[in-house]
DOTIVO-313464 format. One line per field, with one value per atom (N, C-alpha, C): residue in three letters; x, y, z; atom name; residue number from 1. Coordinates in steps of 0.05 Angstrom, whole numbers, plus 5000, padded with zeros to 4 digits. Atoms other than C-alpha are relative to their C-alpha. Layout:
<nodes>
type = ALA,... .
x = X,... .
y = Y,... .
z = Z,... .
atom = CA,... .
seq = NUM,... .
</nodes>
This chain:
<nodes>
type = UNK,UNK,UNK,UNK,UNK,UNK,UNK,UNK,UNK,UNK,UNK,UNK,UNK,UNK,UNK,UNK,UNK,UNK,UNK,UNK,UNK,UNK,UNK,UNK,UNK,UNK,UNK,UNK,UNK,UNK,UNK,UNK,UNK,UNK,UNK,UNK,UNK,UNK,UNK,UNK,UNK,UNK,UNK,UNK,UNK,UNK,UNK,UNK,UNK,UNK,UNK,UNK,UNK,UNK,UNK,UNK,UNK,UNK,UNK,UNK,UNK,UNK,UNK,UNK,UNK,UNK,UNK,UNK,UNK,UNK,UNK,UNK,UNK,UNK,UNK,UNK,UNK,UNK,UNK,UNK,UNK,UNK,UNK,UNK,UNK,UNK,UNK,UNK,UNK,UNK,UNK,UNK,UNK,UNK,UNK,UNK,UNK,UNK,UNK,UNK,UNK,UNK,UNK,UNK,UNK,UNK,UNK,UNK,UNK,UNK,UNK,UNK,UNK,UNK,UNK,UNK,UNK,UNK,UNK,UNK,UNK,UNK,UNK,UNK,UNK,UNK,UNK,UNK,UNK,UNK,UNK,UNK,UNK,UNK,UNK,UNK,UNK,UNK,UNK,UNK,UNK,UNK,UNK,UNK,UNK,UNK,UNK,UNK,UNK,UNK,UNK,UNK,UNK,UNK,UNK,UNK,UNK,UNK,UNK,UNK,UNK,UNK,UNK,UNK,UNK,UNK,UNK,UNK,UNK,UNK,UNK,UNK,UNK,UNK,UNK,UNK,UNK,UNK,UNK,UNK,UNK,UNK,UNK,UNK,UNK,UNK,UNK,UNK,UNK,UNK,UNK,UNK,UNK,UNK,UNK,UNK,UNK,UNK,UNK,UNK,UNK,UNK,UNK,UNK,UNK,UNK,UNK,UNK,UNK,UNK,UNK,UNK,UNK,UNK,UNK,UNK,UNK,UNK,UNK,UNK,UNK,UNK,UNK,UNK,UNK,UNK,UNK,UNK,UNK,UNK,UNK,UNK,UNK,UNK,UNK,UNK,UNK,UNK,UNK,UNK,UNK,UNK,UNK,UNK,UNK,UNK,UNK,UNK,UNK,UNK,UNK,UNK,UNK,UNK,UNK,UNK,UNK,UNK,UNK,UNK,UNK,UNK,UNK,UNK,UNK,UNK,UNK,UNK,UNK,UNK,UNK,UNK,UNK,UNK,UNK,UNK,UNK,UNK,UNK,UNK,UNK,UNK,UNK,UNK,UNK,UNK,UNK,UNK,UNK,UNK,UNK,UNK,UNK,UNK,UNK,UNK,UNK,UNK,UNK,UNK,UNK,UNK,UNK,UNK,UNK,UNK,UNK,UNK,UNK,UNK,UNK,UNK .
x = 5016,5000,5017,4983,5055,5015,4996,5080,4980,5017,5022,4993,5003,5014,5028,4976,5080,4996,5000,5064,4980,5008,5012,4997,5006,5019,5032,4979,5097,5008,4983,5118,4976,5030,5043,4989,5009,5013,5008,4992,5053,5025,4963,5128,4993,4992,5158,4987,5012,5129,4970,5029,5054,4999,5004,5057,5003,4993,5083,4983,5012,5035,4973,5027,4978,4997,5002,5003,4996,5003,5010,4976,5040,4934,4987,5017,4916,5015,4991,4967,4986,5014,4939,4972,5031,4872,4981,5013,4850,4988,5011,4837,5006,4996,4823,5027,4981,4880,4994,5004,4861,5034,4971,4921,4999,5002,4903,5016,4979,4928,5017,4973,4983,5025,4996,5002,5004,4995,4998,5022,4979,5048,5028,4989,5097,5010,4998,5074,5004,5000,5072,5029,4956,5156,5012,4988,5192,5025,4971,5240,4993,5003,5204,4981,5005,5193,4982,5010,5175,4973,5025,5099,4996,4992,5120,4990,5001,5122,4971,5032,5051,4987,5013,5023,5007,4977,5071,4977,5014,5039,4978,5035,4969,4985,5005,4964,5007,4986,4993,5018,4981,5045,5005,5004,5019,5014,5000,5032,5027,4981,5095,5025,4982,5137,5034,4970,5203,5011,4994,5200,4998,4995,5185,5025,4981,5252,5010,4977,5288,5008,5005,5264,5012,4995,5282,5037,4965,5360,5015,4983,5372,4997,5005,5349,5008,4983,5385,5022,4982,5446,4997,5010,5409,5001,5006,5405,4979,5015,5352,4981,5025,5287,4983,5016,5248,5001,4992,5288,4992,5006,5284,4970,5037,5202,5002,5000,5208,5005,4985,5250,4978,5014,5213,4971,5026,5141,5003,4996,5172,5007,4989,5209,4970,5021,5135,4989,5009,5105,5018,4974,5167,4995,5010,5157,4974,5028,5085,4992,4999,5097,5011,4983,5153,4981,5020,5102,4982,5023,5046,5022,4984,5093,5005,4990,5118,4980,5025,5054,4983,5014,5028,5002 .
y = 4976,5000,5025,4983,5039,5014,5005,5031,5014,4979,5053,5015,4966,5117,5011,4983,5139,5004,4989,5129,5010,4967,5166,5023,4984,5214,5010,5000,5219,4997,5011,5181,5013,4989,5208,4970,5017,5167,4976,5026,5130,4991,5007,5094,4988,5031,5034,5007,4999,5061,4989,4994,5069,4976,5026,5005,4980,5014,4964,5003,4997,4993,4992,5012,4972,4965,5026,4902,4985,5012,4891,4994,5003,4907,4978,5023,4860,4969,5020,4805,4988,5011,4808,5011,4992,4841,4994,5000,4817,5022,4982,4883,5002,5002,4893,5011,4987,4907,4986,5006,4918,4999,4998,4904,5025,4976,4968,5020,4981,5000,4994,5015,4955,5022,4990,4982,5022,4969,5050,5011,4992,5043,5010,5000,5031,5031,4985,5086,5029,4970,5139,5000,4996,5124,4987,5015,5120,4988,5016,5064,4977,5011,5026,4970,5023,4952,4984,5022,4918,4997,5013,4918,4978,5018,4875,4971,5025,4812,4991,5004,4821,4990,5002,4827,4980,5028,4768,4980,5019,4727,4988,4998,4745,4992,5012,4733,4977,5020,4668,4994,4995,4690,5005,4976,4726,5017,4966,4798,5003,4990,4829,4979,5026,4763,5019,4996,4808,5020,4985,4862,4980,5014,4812,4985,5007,4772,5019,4978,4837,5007,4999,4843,4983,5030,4771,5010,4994,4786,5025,4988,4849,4990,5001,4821,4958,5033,4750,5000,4995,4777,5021,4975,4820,4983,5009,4802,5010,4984,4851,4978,5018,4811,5003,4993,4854,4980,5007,4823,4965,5023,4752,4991,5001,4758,5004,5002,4779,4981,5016,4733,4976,5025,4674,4997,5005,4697,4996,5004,4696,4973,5032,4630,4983,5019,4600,5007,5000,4619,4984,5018,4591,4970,5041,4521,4997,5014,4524,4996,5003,4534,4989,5020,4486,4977,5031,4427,5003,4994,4447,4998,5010,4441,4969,5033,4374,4980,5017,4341,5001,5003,4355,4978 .
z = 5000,5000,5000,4994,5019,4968,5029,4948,4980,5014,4918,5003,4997,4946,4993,5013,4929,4971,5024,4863,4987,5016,4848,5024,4994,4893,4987,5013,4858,4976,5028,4795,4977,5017,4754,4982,5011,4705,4994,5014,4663,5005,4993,4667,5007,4979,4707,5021,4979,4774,4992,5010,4742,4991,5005,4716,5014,4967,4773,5011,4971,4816,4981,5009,4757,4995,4999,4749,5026,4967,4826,5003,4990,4833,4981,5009,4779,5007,4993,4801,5020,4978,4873,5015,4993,4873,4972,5021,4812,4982,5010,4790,4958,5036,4706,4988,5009,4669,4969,5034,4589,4996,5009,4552,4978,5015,4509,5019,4982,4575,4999,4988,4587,4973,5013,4520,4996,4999,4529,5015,4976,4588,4975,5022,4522,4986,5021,4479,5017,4988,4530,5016,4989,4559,4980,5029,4488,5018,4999,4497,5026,4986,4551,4995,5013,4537,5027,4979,4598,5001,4992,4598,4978,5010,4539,5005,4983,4583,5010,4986,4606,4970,5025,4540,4983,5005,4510,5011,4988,4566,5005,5000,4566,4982,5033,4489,4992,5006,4494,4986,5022,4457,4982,5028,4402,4998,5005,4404,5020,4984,4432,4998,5005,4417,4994,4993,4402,5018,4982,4446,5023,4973,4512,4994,4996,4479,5006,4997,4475,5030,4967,4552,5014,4995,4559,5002,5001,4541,5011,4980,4576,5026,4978,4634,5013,4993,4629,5014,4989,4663,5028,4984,4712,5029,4967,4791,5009,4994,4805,5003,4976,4848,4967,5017,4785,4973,5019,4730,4999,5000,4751,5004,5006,4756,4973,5032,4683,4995,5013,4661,5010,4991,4695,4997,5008,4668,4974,5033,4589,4997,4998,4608,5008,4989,4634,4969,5020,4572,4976,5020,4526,5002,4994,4562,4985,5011,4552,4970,5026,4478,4987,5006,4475,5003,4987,4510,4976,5023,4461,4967,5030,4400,4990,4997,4422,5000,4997,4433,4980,5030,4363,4985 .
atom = N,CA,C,N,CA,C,N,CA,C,N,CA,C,N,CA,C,N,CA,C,N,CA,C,N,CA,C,N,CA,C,N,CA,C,N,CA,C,N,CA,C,N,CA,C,N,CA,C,N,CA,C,N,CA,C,N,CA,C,N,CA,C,N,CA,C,N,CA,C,N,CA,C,N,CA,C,N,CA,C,N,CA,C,N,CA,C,N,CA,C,N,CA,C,N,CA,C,N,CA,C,N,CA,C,N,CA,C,N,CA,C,N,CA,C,N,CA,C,N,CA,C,N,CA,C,N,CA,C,N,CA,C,N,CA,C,N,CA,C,N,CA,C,N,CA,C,N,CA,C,N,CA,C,N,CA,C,N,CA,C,N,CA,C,N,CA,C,N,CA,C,N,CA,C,N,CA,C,N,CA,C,N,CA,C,N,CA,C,N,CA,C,N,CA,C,N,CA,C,N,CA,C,N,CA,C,N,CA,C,N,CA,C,N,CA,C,N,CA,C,N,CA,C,N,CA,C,N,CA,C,N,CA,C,N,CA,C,N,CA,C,N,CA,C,N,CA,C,N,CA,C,N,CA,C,N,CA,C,N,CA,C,N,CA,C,N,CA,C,N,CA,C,N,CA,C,N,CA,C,N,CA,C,N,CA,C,N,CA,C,N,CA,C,N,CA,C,N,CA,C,N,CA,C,N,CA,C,N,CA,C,N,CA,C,N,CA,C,N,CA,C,N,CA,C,N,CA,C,N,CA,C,N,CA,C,N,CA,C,N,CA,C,N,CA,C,N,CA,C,N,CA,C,N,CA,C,N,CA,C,N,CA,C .
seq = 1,1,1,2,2,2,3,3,3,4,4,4,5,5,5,6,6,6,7,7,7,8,8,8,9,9,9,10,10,10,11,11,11,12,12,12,13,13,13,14,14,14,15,15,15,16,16,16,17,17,17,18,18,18,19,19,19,20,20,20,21,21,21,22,22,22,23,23,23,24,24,24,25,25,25,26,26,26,27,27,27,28,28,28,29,29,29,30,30,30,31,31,31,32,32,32,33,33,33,34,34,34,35,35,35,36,36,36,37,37,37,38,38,38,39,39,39,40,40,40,41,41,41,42,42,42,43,43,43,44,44,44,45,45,45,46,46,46,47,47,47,48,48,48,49,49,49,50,50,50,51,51,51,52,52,52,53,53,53,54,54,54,55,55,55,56,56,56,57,57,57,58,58,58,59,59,59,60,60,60,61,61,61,62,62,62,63,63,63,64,64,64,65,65,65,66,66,66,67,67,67,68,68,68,69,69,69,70,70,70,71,71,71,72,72,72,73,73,73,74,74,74,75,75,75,76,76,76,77,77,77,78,78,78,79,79,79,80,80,80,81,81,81,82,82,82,83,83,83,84,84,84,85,85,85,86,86,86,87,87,87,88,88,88,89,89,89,90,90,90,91,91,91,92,92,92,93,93,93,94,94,94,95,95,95,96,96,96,97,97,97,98,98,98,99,99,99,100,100,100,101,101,101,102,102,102,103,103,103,104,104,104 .
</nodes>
């Protein structure tokens, strides 16, 4: 909670804070998260990939497929708590599309 008042009463709309604090609520309050928003996180901080990974995962792997790798490889050498949650929701999706290939 603490978390999310900082950011919006701080970081404003959009960016890494603003997003974090919109995926948290739908991770653990189930709250809606359109991927039209998720998307917007994107278009509104040029150069910012990471909601990527959501949208990647949510689509079953449709949409976003090289930006979430691109996410995938900076963040393959990373230590950061943040990085290895990425990395480990692109890698659950990868398997699940590896198993589903194989079983055809």
């Amino acid at each position: 909670s603490e978390l999310k008042l900082f950011v919006d009463e701080r970081c404003g709309e959009w960016g890494a804070p603003a997003f974090w604090r919109r995926y948290i609520d739908w991770a653990d309050y189930a709250a809606d998260f359109p991927l039209d928003e998720c998307k917007r996180f994107m278009r509104e901080t040029v150069g910012y990939l990471e909601p990527s990974f959501f949208v990647f995962t949510t689509t079953g792997g449709t949409e976003m497929r090289s930006e979430a790798m691109t996410i995938f490889a900076e963040y393959s050498q990373s230590r950061k708590a943040r990085a290895a949650y990425v990395r480990s929701v692109i890698e659950s999706r990868l398997t699940t599309d590896s198993f589903y290939q194989r079983s055809r």
